[in-house]
C-alpha positions in Angstrom: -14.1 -53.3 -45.7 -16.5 -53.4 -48.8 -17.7 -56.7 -50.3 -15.8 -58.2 -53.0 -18.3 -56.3 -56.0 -17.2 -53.3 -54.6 -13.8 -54.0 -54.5 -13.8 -54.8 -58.2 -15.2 -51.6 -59.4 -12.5 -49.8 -57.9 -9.4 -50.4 -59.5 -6.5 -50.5 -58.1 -4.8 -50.2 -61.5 -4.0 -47.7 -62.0 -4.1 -46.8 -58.6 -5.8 -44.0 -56.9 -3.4 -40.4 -56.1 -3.9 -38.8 -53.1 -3.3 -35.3 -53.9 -2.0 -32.9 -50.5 -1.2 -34.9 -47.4 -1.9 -33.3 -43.8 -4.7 -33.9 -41.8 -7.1 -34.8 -44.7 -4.9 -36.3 -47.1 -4.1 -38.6 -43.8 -8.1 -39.8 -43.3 -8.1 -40.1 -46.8 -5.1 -42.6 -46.5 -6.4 -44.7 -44.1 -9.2 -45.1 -45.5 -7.9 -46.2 -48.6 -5.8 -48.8 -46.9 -8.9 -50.1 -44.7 -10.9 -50.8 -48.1 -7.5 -52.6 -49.5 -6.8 -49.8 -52.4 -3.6 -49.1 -54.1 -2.9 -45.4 -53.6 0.2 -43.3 -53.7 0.7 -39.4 -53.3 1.9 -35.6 -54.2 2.9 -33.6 -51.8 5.1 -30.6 -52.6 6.1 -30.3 -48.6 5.0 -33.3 -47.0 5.8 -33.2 -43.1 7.1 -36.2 -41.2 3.8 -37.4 -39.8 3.0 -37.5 -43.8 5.9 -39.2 -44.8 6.0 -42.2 -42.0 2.4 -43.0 -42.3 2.3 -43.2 -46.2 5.5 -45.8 -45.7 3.3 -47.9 -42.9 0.7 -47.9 -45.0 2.9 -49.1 -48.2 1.9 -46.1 -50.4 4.5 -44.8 -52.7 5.0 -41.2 -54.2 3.2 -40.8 -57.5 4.4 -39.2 -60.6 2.6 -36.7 -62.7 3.3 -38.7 -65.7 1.5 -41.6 -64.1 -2.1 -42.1 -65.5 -4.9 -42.2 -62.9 -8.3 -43.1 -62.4 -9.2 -40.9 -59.1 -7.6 -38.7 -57.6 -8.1 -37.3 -54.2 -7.2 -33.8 -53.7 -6.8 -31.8 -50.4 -9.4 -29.1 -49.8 -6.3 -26.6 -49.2 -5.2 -27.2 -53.4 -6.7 -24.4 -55.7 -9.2 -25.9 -57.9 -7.3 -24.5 -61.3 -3.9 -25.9 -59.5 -1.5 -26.8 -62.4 -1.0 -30.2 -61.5 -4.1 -30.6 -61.2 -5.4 -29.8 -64.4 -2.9 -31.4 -65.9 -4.1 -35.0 -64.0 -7.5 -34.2 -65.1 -6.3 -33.4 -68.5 -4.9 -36.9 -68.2 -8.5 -38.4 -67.8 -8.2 -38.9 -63.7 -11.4 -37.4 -62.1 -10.6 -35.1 -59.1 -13.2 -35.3 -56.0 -12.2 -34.9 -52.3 -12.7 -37.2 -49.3 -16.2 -35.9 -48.5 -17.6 -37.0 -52.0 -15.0 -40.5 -51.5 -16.9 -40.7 -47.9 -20.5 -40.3 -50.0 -19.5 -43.0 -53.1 -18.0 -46.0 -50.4 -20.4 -45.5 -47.7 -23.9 -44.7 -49.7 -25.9 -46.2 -46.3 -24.6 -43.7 -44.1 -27.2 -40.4 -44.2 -25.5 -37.4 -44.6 -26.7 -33.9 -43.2 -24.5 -31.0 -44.2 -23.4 -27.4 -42.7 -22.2 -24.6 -44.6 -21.8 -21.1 -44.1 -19.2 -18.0 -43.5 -19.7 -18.1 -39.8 -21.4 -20.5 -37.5 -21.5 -23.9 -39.6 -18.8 -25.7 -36.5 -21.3 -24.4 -34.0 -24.1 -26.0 -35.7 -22.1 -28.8 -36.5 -21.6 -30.3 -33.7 -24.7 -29.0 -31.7 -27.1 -31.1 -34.7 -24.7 -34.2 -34.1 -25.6 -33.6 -30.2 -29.4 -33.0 -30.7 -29.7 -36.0 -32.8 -27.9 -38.7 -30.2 -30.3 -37.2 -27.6 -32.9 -38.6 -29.9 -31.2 -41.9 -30.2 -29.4 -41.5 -33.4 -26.0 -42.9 -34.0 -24.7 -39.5 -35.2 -21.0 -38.3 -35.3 -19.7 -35.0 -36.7 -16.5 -34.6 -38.6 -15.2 -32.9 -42.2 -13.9 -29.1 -42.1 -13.8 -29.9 -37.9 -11.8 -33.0 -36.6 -12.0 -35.6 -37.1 -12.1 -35.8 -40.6 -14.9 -36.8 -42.4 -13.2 -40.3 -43.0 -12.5 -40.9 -39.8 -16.2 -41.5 -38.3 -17.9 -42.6 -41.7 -18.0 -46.5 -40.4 -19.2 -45.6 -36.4 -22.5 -44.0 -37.4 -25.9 -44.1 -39.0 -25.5 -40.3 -39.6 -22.6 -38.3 -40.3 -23.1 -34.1 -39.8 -20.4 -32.8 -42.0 -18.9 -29.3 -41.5 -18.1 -28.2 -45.2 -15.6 -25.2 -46.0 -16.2 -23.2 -49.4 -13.1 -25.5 -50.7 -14.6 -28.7 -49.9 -17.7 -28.0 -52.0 -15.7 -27.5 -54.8 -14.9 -31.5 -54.9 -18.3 -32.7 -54.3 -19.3 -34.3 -57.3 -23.1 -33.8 -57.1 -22.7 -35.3 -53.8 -26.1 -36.0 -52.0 -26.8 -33.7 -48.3 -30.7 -34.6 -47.8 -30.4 -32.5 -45.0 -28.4 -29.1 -45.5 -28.0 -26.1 -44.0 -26.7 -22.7 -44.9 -25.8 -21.0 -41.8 -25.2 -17.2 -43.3 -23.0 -16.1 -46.6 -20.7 -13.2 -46.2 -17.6 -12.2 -47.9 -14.3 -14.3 -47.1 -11.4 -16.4 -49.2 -11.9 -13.8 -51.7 -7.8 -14.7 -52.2 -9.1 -18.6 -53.3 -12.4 -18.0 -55.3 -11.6 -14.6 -56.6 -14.6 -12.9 -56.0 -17.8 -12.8 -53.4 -20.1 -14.6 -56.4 -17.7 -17.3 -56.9 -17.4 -18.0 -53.4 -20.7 -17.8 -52.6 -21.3 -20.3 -55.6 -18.9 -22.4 -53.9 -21.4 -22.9 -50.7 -24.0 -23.3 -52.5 -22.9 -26.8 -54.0 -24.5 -28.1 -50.7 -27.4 -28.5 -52.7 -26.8 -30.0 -56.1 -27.3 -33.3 -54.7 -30.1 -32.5 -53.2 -33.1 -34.6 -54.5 -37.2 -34.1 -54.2 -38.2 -34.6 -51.1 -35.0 -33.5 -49.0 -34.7 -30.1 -46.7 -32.4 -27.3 -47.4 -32.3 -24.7 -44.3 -31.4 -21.2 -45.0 -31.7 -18.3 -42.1 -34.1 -15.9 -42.3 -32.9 -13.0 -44.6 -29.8 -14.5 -46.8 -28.8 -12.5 -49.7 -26.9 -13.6 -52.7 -24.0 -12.3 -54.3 -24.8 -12.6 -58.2 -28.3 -12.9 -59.8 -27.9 -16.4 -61.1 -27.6 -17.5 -57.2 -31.0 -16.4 -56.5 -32.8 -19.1 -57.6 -32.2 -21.1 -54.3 -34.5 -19.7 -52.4 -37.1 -20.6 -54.3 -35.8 -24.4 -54.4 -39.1 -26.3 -53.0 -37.3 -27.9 -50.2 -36.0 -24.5 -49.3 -36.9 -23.8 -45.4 -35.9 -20.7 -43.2 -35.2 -21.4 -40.0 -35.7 -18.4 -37.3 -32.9 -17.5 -34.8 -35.9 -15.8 -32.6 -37.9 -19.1 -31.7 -36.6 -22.5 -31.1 -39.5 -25.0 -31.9 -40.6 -27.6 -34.4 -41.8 -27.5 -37.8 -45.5 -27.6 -36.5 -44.9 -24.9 -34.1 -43.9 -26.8 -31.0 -41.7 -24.6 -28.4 -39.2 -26.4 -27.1 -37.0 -23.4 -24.9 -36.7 -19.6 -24.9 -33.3 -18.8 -26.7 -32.4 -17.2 -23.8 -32.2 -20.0 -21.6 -29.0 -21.3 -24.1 -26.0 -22.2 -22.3 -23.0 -19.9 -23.1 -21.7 -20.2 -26.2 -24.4 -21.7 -28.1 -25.9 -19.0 -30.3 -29.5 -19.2 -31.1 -29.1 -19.4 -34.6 -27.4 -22.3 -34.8 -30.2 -23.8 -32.6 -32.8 -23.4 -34.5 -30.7 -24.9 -37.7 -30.0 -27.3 -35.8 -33.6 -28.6 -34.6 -35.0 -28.4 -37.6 -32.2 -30.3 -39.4 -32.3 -32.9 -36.1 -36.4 -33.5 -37.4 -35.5 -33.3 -41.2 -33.1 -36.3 -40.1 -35.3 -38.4 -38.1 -37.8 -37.9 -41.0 -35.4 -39.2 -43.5 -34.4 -42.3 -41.5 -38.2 -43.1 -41.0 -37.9 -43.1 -37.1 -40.4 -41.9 -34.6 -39.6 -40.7 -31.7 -41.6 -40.7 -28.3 -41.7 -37.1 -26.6 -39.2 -35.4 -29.0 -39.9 -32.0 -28.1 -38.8 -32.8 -24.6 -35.6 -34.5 -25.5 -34.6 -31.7 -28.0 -35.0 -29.4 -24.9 -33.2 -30.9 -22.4 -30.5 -32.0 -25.0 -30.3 -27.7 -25.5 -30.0 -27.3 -22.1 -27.1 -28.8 -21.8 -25.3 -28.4 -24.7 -21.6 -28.3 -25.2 -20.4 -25.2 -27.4 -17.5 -26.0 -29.8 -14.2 -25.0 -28.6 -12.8 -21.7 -29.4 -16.4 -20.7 -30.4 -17.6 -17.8 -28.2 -16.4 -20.3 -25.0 -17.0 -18.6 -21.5 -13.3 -19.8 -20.0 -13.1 -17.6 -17.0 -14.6 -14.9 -14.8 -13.7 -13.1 -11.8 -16.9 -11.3 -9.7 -19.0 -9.7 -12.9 -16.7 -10.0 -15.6 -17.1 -12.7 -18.1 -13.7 -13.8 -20.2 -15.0 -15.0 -23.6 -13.3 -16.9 -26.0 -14.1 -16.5 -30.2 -10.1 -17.6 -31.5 -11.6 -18.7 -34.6 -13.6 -15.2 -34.9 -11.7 -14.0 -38.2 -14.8 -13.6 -40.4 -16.8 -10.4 -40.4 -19.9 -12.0 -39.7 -18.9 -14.3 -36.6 -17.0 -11.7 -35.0 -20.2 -9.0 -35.3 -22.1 -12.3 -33.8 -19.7 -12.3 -31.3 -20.1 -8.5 -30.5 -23.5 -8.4 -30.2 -24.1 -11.3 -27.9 -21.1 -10.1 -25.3 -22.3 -8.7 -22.3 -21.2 -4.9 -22.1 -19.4 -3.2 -21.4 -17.0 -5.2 -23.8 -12.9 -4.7 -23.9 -12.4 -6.2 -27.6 -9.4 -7.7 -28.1 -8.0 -8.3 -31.8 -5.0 -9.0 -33.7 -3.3 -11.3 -35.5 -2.5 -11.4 -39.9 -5.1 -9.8 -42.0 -7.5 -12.0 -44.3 -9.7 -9.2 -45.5 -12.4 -8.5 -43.3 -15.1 -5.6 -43.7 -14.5 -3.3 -40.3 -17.3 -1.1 -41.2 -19.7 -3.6 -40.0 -18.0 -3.8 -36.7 -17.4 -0.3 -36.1 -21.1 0.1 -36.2 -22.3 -3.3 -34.1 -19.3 -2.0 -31.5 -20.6 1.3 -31.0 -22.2 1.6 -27.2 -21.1 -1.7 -26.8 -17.1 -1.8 -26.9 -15.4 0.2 -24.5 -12.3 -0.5 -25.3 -9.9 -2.2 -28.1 -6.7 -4.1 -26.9 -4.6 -5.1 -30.1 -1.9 -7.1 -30.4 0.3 -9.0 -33.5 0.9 -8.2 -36.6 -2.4 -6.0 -37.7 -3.7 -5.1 -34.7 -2.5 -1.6 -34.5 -4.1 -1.2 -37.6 -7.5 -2.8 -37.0 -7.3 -0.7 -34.1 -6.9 2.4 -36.0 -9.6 2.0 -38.5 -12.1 0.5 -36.0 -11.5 4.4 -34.5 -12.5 2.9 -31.0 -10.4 3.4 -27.8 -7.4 1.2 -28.2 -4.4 0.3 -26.1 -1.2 -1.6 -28.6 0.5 -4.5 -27.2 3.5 -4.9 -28.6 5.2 -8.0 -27.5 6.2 -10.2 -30.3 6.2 -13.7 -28.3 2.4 -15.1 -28.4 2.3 -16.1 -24.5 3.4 -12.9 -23.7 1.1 -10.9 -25.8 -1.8 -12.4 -24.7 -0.9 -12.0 -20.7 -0.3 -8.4 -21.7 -3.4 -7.9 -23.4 -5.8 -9.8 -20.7 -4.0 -7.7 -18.0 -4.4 -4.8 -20.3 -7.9 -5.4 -20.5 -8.9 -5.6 -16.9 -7.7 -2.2 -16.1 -10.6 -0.7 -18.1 -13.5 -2.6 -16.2 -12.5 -1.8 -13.0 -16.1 -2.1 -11.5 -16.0 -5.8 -11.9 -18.3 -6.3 -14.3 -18.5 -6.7 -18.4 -16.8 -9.2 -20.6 -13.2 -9.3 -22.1 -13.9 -10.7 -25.9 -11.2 -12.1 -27.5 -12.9 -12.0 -31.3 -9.3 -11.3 -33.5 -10.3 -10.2 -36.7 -7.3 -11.7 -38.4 -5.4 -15.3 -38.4 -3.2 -16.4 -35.8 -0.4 -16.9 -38.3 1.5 -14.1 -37.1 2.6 -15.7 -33.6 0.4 -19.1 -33.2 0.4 -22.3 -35.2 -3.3 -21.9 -35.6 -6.3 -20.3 -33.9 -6.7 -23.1 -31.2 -2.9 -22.3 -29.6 -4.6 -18.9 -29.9 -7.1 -19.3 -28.1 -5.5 -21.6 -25.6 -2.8 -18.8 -24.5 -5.6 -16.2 -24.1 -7.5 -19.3 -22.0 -3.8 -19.6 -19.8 -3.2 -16.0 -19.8 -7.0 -15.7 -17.9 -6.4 -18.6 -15.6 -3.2 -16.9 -14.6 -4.6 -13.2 -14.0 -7.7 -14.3 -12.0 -5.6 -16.9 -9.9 -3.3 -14.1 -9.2 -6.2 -12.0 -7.8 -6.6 -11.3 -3.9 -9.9 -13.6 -2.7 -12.5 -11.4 -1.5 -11.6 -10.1 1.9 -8.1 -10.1 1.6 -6.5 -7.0 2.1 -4.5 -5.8 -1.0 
């Protein structure tokens, strides 16, 4: 709860408008209610999660015709929506719940993770890296929770931030940051690849002297006016080939990872571990050795390139939320071959070209299923077997048994990286990934033991 100066520079008339309900607009709820705010809400299609916790919390619907001060709009609402310009036009600032999290909770250090692939990964493997070095840290924002959810249970939050998140930020300040990769995707939000990449790079606006922006090795920016990052001062590459400290300690060969944690995120995420301890002016005995036992035995983010099976020599691998060019050519070139790719789902857009080329040698066979499978099937030009059952258990059984028959030496790994969304027959890409996770258990369980006789 803030202290009573607090609470009088945030009126409560008018109140503040939370602006799209689901899982953000929910954080942003109750956290508005912790600090004793007035709030009410929009929502064109609110569910009825939405709708019984805005009556336990006593918040009403608003009105467009209502004058506000703040308003605090989901990261899923256009930036140019109607309504909301019209609020704007109305004198109401619009922010989102990372930059609310920033303004009510100014003691709490905030390192944040960007990118078109990999920023979950590296996410949650910095908020690992820095408990190992005795750091309060929790993650949350794009990833659950939300953002608003861990702000008062740590000394450091790592924030996973989505293109539409940095649109809200307000100058926000990230003294650590990190920009995992840019590549091309929500073309259909910012309209084109220089607006979204413009979008990421609001990471840094904040940024002040003195703070660390990480960048991989080669980046390259959509739109001349971009370029000017990488020659920010507190500009650093980080280098997916060598996991050490800034001064050159080693701390592990990336090959010693555990599955699923890609070495690129590593490395972002030790530097960005030091940045932090550097910024919260702690020392910390033998941190080299911590950072490499803390690698050692790090946890991989669900449905991120997750080993979830394996029978003899073949490794079951699953990337559900693998719907960006860039992750799933990550994903294709750190699979063990020979690889039976399976892909489907609803298109967002994705260059194939790049994947044709990373698969060839690699993939021996495609498996699609779902809506534009057969089609990402076609123009991959790769072997490919259709699946065409319509029900999203059923497909994915299909496709895992499908799979098998093409590595019938017992050895390789079936990659589920889909390409496109998993609107066409699952709620989202973790019921995705969890059938294809079922489907496994119930192919390898159905398998003789070794010895049996068939």
């Amino acid at each position: 709860m803030t202290d009573q100066r607090q609470q009088d520079s945030l009126s409560s008339d008018p109140p503040w408008l939370i602006y799209g309900l689901g899982r953000s607009g929910r954080g942003v709820a109750r956290f508005l209610h912790g600090e004793g705010l007035a709030a009410e809400w929009l929502d064109a299609n609110p569910g009825a999660e939405d709708q019984a916790l805005m009556q336990e919390l006593g918040f009403q619907p608003g009105s467009l015709d209502r004058r506000y001060q703040t308003v605090v709009a989901a990261p899923g609402v256009p930036i140019d929506h109607p309504d909301l310009l019209a609020l704007q036009s109305s004198g109401a600032e619009i922010i989102g719940e990372v930059a609310l999290a920033a303004r009510q909770r100014p003691g709490v250090t905030l390192v944040g993770v960007t990118g078109t692939a990999g920023k979950g990964g590296t996410t949650t493997l910095t908020a690992q890296l820095l408990r190992a070095a005795g750091v309060n840290a929790l993650e949350g924002g794009n990833i659950d929770p939300p953002l608003l959810d861990v702000i008062d249970r740590c000394e450091v939050a790592v924030v996973e931030l989505s293109s539409f998140q940095l649109e809200r930020i307000a100058g926000t300040r990230f003294p650590v940051a990190i920009i995992t990769n840019l590549g091309i995707d929500h073309l259909d939000r910012h309209g084109s690849v220089e607006n979204y990449h413009a979008a990421k790079l609001h990471i840094a606006d904040g940024q002040q002297p003195g703070d660390v922006l990480l960048l991989p090795p080669a980046m390259q920016l959509q739109g001349e006016h971009l370029r000017g990052l990488l020659a920010l001062p507190q500009a650093r590459h980080f280098d997916p080939a060598r996991l050490a400290l800034s001064d050159g300690t080693p701390l592990l060969d990336p090959a010693e990872l555990p599955s699923g944690i890609h070495p690129a995120n590593a490395a972002a995420a030790v530097l960005a571990t030091e940045a932090a301890l550097l910024v919260l002016g702690r020392e910390v005995p033998d941190l080299a050795g911590r950072l490499t036992q803390a690698l050692r035995q790090a946890r991989p983010l669900g449905g991120r390139f997750e080993e979830v099976g394996r029978w003899r020599g073949v490794q079951f691998i699953e990337d559900s939320i693998a719907t960006r060019t860039l992750a799933v050519q990550s994903a294709l070139e750190h699979a063990r071959p020979p690889i039976v790719w399976v892909v489907g789902g609803r298109d967002k857009g994705a260059e194939l070209a790049p994947l044709r080329e990373t698969a060839q040698g690699r993939v021996r066979q495609v498996v699609a299923f779902g809506e534009d499978g057969p089609r990402f099937a076609a123009e991959l030009g790769l072997p490919s077997d259709i699946i065409t059952a319509q029900d999203g258990m059923a497909a994915m059984q299909a496709a895992v048994a499908q799979a098998m028959t093409h590595l019938p030496e017992g050895r390789g790994t079936v990659l589920l990286a889909p390409i496109g969304t998993s609107f066409d027959l699952y709620r989202n890409y973790q019921e995705r990934g969890a059938a294809f996770r079922q489907a496994v258990q119930e192919w390898t369980a159905a398998q003789p033991a070794p010895g049996d006789r068939p």
